[in-house]
KETI-758642 format. One record per residue (C-alpha): x, y, z; residue number from 1. Coordinates in Angstrom, 3 decimals. Layout:
REM KETI-758642
<rec X="X" Y="Y" Z="Z" resi="NUM"/>
...
This chain:
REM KETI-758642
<rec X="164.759" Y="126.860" Z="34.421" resi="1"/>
<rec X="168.699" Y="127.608" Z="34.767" resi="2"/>
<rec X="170.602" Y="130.490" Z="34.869" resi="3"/>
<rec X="174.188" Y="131.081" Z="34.096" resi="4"/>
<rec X="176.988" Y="133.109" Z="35.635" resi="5"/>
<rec X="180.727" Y="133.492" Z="34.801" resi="6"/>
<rec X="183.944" Y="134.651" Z="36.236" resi="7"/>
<rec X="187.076" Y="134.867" Z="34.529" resi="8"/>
<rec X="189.909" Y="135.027" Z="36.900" resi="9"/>
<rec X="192.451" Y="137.262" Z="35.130" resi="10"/>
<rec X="195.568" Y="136.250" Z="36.130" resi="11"/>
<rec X="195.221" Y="131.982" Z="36.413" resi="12"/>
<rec X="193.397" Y="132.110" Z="33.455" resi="13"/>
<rec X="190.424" Y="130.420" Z="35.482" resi="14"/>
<rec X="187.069" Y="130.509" Z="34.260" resi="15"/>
<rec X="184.100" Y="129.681" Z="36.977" resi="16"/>
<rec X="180.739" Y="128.329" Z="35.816" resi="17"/>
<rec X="177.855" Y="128.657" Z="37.894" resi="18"/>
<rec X="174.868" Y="126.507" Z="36.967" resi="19"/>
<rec X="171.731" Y="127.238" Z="38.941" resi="20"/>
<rec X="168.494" Y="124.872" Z="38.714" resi="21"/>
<rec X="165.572" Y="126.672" Z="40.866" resi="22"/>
<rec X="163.581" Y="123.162" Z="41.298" resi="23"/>
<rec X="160.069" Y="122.888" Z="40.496" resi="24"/>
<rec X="158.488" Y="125.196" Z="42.497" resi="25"/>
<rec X="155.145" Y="127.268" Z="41.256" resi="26"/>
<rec X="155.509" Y="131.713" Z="40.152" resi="27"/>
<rec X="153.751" Y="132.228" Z="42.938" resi="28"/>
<rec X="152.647" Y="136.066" Z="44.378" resi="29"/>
<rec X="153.764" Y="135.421" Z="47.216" resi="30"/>
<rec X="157.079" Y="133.739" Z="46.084" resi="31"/>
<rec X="158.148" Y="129.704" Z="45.258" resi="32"/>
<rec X="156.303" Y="127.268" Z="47.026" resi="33"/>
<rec X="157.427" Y="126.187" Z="50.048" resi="34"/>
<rec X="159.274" Y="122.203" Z="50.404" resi="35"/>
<rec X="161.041" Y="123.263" Z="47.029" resi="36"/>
<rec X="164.332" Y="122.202" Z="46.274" resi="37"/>
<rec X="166.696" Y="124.628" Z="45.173" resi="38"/>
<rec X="170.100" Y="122.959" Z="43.650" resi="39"/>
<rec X="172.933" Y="124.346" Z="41.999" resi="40"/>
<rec X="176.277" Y="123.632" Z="41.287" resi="41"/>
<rec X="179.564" Y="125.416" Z="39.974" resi="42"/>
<rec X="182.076" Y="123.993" Z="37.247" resi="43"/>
<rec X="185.586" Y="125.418" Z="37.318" resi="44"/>
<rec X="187.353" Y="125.716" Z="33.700" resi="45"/>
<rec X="190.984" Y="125.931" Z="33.793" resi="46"/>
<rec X="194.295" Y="125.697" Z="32.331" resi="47"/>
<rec X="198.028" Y="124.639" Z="33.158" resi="48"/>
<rec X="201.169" Y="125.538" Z="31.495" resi="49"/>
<rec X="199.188" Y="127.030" Z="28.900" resi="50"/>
<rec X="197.134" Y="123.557" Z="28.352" resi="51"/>
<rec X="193.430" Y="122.591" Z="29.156" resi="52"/>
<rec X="192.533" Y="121.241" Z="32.099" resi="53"/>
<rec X="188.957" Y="118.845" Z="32.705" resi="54"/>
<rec X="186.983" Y="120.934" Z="34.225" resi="55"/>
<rec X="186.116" Y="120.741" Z="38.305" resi="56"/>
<rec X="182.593" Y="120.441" Z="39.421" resi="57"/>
<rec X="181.256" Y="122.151" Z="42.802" resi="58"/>
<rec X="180.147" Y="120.035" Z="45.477" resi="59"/>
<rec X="178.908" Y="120.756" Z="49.399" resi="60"/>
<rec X="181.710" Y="118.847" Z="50.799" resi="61"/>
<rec X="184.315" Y="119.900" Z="48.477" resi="62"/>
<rec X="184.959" Y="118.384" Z="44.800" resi="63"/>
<rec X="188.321" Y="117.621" Z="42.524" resi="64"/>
<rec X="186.769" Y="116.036" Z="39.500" resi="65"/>
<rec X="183.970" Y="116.221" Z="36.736" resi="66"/>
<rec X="181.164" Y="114.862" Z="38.455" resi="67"/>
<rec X="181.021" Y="116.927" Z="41.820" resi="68"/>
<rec X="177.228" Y="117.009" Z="43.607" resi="69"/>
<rec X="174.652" Y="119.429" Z="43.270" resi="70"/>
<rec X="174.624" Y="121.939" Z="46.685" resi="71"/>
<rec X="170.989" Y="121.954" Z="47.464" resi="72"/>
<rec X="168.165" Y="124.243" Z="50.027" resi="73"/>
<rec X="164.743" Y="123.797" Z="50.679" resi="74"/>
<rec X="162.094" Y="126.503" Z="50.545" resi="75"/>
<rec X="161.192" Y="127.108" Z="54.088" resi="76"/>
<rec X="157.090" Y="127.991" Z="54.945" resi="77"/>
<rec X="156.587" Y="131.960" Z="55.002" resi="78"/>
<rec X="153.214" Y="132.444" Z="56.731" resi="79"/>
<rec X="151.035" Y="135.130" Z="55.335" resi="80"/>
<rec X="147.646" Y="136.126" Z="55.128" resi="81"/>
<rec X="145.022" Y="138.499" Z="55.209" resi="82"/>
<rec X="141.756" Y="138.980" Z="56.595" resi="83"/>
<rec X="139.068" Y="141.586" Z="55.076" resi="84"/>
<rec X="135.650" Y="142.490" Z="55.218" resi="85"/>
<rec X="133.700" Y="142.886" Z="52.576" resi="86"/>
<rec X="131.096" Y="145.336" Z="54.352" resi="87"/>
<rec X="131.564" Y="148.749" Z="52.965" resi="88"/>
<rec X="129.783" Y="150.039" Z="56.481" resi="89"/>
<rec X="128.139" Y="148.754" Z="59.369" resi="90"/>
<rec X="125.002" Y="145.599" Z="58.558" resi="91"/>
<rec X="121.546" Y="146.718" Z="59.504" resi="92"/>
<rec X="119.606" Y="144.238" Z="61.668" resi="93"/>
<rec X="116.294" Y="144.701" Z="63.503" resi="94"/>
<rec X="116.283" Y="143.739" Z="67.367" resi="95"/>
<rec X="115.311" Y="139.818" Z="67.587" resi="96"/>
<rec X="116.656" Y="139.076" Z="63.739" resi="97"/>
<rec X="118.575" Y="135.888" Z="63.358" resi="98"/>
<rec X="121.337" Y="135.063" Z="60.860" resi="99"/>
<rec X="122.555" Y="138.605" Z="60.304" resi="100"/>
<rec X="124.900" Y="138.312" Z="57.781" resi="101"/>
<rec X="129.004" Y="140.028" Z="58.129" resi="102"/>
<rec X="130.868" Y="139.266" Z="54.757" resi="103"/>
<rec X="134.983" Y="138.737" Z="55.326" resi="104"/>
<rec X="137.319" Y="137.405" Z="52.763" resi="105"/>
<rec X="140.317" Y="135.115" Z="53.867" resi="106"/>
<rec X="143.549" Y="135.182" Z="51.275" resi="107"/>
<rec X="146.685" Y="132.973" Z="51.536" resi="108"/>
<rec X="149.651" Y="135.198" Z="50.621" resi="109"/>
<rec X="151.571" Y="132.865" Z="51.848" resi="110"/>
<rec X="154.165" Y="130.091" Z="49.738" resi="111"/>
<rec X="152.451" Y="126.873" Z="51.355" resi="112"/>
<rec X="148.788" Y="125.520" Z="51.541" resi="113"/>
<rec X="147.289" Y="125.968" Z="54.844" resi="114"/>
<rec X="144.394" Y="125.483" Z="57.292" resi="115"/>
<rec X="143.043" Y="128.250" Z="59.017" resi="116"/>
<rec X="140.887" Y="128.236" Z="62.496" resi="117"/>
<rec X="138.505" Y="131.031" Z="62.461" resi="118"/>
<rec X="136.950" Y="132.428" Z="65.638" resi="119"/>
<rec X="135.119" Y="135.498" Z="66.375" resi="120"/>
<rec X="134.918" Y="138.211" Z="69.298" resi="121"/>
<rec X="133.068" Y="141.255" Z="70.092" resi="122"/>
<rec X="134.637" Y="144.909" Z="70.798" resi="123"/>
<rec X="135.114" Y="146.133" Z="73.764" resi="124"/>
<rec X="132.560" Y="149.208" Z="73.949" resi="125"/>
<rec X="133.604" Y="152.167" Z="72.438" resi="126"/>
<rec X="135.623" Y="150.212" Z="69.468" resi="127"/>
<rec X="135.854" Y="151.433" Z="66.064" resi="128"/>
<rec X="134.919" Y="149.864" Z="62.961" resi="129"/>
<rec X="135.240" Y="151.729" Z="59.785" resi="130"/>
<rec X="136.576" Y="154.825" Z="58.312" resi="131"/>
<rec X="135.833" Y="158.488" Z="58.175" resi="132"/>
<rec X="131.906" Y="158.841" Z="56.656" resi="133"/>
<rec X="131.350" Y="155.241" Z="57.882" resi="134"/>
<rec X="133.101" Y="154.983" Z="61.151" resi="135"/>
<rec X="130.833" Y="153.547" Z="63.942" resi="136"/>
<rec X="131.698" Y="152.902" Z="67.660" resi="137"/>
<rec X="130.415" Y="150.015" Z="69.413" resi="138"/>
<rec X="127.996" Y="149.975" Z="72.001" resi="139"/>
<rec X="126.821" Y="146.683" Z="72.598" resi="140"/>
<rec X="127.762" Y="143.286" Z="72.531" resi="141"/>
<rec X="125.874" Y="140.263" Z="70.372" resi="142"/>
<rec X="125.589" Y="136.847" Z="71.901" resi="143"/>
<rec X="128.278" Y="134.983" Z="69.937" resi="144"/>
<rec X="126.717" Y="131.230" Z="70.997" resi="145"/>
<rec X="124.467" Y="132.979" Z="68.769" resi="146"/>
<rec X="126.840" Y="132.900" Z="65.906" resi="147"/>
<rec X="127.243" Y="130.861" Z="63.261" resi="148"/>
<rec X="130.796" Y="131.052" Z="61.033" resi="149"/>
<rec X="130.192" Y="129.462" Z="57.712" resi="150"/>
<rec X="132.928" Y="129.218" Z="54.835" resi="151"/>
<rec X="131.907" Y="128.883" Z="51.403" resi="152"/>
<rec X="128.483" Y="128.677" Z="52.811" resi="153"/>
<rec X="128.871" Y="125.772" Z="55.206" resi="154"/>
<rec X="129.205" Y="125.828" Z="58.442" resi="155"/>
<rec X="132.501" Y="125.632" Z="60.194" resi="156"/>
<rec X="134.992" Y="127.473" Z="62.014" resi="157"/>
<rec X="138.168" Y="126.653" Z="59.486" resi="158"/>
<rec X="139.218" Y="127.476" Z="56.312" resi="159"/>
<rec X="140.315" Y="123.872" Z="54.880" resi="160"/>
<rec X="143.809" Y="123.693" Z="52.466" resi="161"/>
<rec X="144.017" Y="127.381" Z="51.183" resi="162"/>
<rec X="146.265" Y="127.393" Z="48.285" resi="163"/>
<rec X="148.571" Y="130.084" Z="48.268" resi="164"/>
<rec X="147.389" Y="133.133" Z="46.584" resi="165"/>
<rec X="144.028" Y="131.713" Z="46.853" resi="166"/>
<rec X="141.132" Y="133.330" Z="48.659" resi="167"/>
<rec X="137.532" Y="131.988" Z="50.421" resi="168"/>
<rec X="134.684" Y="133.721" Z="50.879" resi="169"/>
<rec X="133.773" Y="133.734" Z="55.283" resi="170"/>
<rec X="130.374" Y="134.800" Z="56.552" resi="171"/>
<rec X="129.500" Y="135.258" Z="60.489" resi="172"/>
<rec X="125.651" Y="134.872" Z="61.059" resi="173"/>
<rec X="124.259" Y="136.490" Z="64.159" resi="174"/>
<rec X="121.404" Y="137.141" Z="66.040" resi="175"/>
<rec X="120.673" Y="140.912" Z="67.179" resi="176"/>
<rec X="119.409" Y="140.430" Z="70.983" resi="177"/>
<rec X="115.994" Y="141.873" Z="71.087" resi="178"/>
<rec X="116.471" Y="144.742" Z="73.839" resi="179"/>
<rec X="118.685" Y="146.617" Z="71.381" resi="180"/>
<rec X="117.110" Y="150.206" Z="70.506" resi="181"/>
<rec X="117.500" Y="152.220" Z="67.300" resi="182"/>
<rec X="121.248" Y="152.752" Z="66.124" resi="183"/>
<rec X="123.017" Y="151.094" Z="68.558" resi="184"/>
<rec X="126.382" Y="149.415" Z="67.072" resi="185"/>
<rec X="128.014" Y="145.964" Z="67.918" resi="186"/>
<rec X="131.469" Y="145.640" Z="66.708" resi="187"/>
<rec X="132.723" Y="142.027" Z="65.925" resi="188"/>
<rec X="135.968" Y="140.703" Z="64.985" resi="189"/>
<rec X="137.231" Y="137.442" Z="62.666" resi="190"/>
<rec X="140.910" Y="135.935" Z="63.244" resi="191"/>
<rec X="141.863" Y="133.343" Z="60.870" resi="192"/>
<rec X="145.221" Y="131.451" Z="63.021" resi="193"/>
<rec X="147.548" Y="129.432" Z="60.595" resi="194"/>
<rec X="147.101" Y="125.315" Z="60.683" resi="195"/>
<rec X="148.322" Y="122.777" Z="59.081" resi="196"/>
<rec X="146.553" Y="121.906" Z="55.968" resi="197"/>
<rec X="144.542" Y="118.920" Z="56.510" resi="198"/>
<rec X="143.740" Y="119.534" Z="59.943" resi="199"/>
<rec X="140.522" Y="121.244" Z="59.587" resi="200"/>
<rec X="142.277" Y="123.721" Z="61.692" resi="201"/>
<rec X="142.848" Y="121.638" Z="64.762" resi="202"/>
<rec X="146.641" Y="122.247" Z="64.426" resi="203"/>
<rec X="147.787" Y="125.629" Z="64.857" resi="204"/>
<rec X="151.309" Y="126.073" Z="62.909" resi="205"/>
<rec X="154.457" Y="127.654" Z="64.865" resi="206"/>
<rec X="157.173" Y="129.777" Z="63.824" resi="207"/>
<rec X="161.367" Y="127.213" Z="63.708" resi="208"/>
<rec X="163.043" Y="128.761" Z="66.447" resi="209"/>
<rec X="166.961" Y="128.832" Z="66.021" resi="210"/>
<rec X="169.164" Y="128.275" Z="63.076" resi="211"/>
<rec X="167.842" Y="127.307" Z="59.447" resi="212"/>
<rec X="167.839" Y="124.149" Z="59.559" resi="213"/>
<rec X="167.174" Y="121.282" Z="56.473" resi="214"/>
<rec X="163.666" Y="120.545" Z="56.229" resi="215"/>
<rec X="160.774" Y="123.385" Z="55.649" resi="216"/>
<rec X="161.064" Y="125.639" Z="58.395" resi="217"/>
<rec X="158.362" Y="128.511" Z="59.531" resi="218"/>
<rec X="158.633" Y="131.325" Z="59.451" resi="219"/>
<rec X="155.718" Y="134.277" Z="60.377" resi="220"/>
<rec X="155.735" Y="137.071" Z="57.830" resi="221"/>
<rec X="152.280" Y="138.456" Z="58.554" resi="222"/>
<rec X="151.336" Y="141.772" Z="59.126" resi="223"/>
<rec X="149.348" Y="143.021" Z="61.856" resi="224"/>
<rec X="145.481" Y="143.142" Z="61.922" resi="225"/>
<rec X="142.608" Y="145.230" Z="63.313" resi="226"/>
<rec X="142.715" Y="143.227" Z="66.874" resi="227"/>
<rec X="146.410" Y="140.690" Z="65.966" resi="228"/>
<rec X="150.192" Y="141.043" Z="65.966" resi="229"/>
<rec X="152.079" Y="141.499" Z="63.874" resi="230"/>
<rec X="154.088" Y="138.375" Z="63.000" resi="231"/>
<rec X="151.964" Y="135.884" Z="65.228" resi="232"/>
<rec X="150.176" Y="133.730" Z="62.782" resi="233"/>
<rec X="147.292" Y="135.227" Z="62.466" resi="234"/>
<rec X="145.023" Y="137.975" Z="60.929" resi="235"/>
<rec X="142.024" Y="140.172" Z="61.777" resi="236"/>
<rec X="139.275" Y="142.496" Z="60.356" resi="237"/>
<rec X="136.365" Y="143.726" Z="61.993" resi="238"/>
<rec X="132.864" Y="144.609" Z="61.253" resi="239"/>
<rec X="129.912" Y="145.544" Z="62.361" resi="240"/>
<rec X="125.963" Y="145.264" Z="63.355" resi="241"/>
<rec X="123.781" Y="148.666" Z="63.396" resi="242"/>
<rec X="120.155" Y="148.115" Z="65.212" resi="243"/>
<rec X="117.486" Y="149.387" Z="62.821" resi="244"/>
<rec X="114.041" Y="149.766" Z="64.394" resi="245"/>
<rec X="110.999" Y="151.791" Z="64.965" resi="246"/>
<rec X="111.524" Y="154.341" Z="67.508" resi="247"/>
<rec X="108.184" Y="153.972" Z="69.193" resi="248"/>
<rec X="106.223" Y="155.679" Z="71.940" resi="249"/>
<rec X="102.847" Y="155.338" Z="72.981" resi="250"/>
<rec X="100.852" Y="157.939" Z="75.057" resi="251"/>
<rec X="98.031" Y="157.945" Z="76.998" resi="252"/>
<rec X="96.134" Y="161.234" Z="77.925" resi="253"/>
<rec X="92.807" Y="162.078" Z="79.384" resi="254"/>
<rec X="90.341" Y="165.571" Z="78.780" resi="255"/>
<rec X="86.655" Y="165.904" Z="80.308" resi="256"/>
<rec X="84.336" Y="166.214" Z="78.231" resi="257"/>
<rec X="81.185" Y="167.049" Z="79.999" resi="258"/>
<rec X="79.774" Y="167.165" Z="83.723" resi="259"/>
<rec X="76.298" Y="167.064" Z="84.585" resi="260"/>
<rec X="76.498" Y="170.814" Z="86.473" resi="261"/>
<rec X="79.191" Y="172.299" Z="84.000" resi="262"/>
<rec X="78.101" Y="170.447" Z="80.795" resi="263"/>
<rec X="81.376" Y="171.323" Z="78.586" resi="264"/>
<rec X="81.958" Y="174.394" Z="80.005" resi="265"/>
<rec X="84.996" Y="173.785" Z="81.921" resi="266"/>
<rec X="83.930" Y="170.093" Z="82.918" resi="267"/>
<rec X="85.179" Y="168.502" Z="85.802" resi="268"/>
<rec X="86.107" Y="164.982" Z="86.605" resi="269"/>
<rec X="83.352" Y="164.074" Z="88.807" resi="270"/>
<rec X="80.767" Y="161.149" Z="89.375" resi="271"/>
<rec X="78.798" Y="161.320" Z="86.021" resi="272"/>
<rec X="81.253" Y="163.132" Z="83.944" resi="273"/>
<rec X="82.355" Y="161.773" Z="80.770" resi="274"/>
<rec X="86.293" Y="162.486" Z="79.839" resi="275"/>
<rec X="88.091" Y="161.261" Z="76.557" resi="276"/>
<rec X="91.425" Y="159.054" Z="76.245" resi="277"/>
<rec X="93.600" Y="159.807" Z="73.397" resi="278"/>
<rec X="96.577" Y="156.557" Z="72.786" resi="279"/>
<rec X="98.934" Y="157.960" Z="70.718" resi="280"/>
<rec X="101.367" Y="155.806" Z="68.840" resi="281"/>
<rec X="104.404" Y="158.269" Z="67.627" resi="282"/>
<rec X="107.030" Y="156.457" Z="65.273" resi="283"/>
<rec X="110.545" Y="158.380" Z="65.143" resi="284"/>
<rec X="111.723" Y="160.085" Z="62.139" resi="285"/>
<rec X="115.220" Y="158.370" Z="62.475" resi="286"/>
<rec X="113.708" Y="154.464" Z="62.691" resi="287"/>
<rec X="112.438" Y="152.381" Z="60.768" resi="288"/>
<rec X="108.647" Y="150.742" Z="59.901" resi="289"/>
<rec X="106.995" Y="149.171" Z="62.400" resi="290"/>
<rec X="103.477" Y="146.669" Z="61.860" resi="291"/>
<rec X="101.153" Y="147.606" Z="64.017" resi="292"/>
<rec X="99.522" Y="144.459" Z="65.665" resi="293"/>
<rec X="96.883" Y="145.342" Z="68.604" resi="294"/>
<rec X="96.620" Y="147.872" Z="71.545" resi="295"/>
<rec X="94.266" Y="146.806" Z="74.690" resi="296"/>
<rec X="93.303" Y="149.013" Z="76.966" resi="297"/>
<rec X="92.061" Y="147.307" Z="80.341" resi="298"/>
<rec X="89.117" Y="149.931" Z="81.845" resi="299"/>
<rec X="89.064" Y="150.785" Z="85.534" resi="300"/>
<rec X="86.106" Y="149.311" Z="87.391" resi="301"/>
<rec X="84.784" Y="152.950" Z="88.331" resi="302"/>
<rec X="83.977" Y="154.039" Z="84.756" resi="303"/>
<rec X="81.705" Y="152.853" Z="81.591" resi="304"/>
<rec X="82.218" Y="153.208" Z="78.475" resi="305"/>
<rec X="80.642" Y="155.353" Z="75.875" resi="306"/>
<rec X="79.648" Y="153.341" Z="72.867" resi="307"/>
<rec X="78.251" Y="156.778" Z="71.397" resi="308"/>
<rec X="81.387" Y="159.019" Z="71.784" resi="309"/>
<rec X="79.038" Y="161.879" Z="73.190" resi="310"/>
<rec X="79.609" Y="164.901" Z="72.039" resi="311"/>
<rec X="78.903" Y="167.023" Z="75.032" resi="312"/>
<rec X="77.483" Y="169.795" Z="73.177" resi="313"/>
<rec X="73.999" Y="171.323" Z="73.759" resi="314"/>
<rec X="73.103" Y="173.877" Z="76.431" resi="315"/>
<rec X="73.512" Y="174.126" Z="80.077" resi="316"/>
<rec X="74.396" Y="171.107" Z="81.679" resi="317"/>
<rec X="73.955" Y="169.023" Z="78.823" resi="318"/>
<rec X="75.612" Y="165.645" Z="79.724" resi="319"/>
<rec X="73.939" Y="162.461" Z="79.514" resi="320"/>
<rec X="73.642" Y="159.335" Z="77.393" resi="321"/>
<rec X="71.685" Y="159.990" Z="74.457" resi="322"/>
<rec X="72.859" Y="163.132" Z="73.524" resi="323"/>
<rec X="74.364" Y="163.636" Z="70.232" resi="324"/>
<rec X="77.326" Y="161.353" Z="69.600" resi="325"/>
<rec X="80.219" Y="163.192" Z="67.542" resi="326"/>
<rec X="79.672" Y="160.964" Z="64.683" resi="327"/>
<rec X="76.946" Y="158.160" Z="64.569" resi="328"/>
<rec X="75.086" Y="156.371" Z="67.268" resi="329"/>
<rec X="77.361" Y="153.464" Z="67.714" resi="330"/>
<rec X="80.573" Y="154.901" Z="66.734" resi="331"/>
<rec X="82.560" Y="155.113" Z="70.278" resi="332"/>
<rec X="85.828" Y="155.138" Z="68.242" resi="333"/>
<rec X="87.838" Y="157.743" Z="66.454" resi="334"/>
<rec X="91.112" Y="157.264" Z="64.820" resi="335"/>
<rec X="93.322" Y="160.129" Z="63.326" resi="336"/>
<rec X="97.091" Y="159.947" Z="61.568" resi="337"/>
<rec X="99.141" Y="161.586" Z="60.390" resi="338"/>
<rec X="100.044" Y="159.576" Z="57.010" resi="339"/>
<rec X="99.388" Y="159.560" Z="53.784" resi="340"/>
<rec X="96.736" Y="157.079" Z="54.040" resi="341"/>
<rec X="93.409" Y="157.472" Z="52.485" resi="342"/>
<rec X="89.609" Y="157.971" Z="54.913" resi="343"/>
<rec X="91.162" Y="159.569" Z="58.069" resi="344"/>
<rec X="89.382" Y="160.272" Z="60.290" resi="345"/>
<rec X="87.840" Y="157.192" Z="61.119" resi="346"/>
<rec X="84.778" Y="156.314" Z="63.431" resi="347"/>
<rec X="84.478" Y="152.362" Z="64.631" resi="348"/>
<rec X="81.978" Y="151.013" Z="66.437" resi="349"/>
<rec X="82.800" Y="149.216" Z="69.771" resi="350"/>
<rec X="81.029" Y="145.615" Z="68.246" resi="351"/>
<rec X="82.738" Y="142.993" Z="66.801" resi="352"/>
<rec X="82.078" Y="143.749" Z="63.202" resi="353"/>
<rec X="85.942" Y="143.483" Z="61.654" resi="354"/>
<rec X="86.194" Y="147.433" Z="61.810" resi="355"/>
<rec X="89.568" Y="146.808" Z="63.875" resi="356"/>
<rec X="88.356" Y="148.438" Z="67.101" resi="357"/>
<rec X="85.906" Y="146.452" Z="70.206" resi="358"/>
<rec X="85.210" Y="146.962" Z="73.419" resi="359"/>
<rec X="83.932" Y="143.709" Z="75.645" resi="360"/>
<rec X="84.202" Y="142.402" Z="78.644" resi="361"/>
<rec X="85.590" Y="145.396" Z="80.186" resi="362"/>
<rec X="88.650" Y="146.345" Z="77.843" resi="363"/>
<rec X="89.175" Y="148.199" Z="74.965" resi="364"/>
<rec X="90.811" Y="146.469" Z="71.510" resi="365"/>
<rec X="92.012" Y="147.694" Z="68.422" resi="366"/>
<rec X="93.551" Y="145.661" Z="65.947" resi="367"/>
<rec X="95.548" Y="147.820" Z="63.102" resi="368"/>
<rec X="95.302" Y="145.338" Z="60.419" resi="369"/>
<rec X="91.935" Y="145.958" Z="60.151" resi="370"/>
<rec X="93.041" Y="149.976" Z="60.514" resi="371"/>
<rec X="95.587" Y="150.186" Z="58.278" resi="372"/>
<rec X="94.971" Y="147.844" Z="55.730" resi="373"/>
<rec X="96.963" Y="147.366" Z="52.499" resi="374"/>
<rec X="97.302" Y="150.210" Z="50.747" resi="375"/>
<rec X="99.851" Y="151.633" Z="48.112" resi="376"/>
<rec X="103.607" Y="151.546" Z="49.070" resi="377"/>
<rec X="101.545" Y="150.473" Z="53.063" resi="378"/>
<rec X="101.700" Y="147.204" Z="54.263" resi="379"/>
<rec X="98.870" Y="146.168" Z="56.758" resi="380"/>
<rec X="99.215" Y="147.325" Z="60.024" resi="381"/>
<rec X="102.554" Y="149.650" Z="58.795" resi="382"/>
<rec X="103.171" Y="153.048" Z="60.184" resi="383"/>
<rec X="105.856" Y="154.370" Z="59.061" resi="384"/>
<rec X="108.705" Y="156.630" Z="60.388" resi="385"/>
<rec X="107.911" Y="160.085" Z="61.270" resi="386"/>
<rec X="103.861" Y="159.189" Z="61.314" resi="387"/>
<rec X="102.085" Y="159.230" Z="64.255" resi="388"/>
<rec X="98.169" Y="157.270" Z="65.066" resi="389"/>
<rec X="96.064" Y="158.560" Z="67.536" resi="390"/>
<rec X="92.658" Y="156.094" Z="68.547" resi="391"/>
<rec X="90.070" Y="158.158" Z="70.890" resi="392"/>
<rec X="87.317" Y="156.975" Z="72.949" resi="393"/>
<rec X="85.282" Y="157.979" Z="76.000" resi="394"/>
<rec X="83.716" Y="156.347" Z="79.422" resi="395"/>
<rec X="81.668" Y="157.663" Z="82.063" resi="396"/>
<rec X="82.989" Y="158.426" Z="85.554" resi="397"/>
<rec X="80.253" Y="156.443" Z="88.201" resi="398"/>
């Protein structure tokens, strides 16, 4: 493409040509492609005594005739580019998850194909990631051996010969370590550094110091990111894990039930007594679902348990085996909840008949598969947040 200026020079009756060529560089964004050779050159038109003259061309060193020589630049490299993330707000993982996913996108908005090496860091606690309505502060660091950068889906810590104006998908894979509660935040952040293209970002680019010289110089044009300088060859975005998980707590309690002087009238805890345990599983409004697997429940050497549930009723000092169980003969387990399930309460028998509850050998099982089985939007075993469980059963003080 040329473009054409012209001077006349009033008084020598001079008339000045400029003839620009702009090379072959591409209409780039971010401007013409670096290495591209800009040439010009100037033709003077002018007259003597009132008669034509040939016309002078331009040339860098200086030119009296026709021909003259093109004066001639090169491009230099303006580094630029961006780093983003994708997440609109902090990625849910469960404690002990692998391969949870962050989403960044790297763009070139540079004039030159380039490499970029990627690495990743956490926050230093109490970091910000976000915005208002999504802004989360960090609280704990993930293991980043743990990590896994791929781009494009593979795995690799470079971008490889990023065209400018061009832009590539990054994910960072992580694992969430498994002590992390409920909520808790780890903030991580990508840099992408400028390479040379080609070297699978081995070779980090830097800026020409000095003067401009001939060749393709560099030059740093990027802006500052979330944890980079501005103008250093590089750029930065963060973003972040949140912990989702049940908020779980189990508790244990312990009521007499009968004595053999006081029957249930204000029963002690003495030799021949029976008392009741209550395990309560509570599950957090604010987590998550959690699968119930088992709960054992190792009894102490001075008691026995109750395979009937006794009920302790009857008069006097009514406390004894045989007397009427609270359910069924058999049935030494009860089981309460507080969800939505269907045939609450439940009473089990201590044998191992698939029921989901046993006692043998001296401890107490329950297996909540069995319990809470499949069942509408339930999974096996689930209990959801904000429902609590509660499995009571009773032994006999010696």
């Amino acid at each position: 493409m040329k473009t054409h200026l012209k001077a006349v020079l009033a008084r020598g009756g001079l008339l000045l040509v400029l003839a620009a060529a702009t090379g072959s560089g591409g209409a780039l964004a971010a401007g013409t492609t670096a290495g591209t050779s800009i040439t010009n050159k100037a033709t003077l038109n002018y007259s003597v005594g009132g008669v034509v003259q040939p016309g002078i061309a331009s040339s860098p060193t200086g030119s009296s005739n026709g021909t003259g020589a093109d004066t001639t630049f090169t491009v230099d490299n303006k580094i630029s580019h961006t780093v983003v993330t994708t997440n609109a707000s902090a990625v849910t993982g469960i404690p002990g998850q692998t391969g949870v996913t962050l989403a960044f996108t790297v763009t070139n908005t540079g004039n030159f194909t380039q490499d970029y090496a990627l690495s990743i860091a956490n926050l230093a606690g109490g970091q910000t990631v976000f915005s208002a309505g999504n802004l989360v502060t960090d609280n704990f660091d993930v293991a980043t051996g743990t990590c896994v950068i791929r781009v494009n889906g593979v795995a690799q810590n470079f971008v490889g010969s990023l065209a400018p104006d061009a832009s590539v998908p990054v994910t960072v894979l992580c694992t969430i370590p498994a002590g992390q509660v409920n909520n808790d935040i780890s903030g991580l952040s990508l840099t992408a550094a400028a390479a040379t293209a080609g070297s699978n970002g081995a070779t980090l680019v830097t800026p020409t110091a000095g003067a401009d010289t001939t060749g393709v110089d560099v030059v740093f044009a990027d802006a500052a990111g979330t944890d980079d300088g501005a103008r250093d060859g590089r750029a930065s975005a963060r973003s972040a894990y949140r912990v989702t998980s049940a908020v779980l707590a189990v508790t244990k309690t312990v009521v007499a039930v009968c004595d053999p002087f006081n029957g249930n009238t204000n029963p002690k805890n003495i030799p021949g007594a029976y008392v009741q345990y209550s395990i309560t599983i509570a599950n957090g409004a604010s987590g998550t679902s959690a699968t119930l697997t088992t709960v054992t429940d190792v009894l102490n050497a001075n008691v026995i348990f109750d395979p009937d549930m006794i009920s302790g009723a009857g008069a006097g000092t009514n406390c004894a085996a045989g007397v009427a169980p609270t359910s069924a003969a058999g049935a030494g387990f009860r089981v309460t909840s507080t969800s939505t399930r269907a045939g609450f309460p439940k009473f089990l028998t201590s044998a191992s008949d698939g029921d989901g509850a046993t006692f043998s050998g001296g401890s107490v099982t329950v297996n909540f598969a069995s319990i809470l089985p499949v069942e509408g939007t339930y999974t096996a075993g689930e209990l959801k947040a904000g429902e609590a469980l509660t499995v009571q059963f009773q032994v006999r003080i010696n």
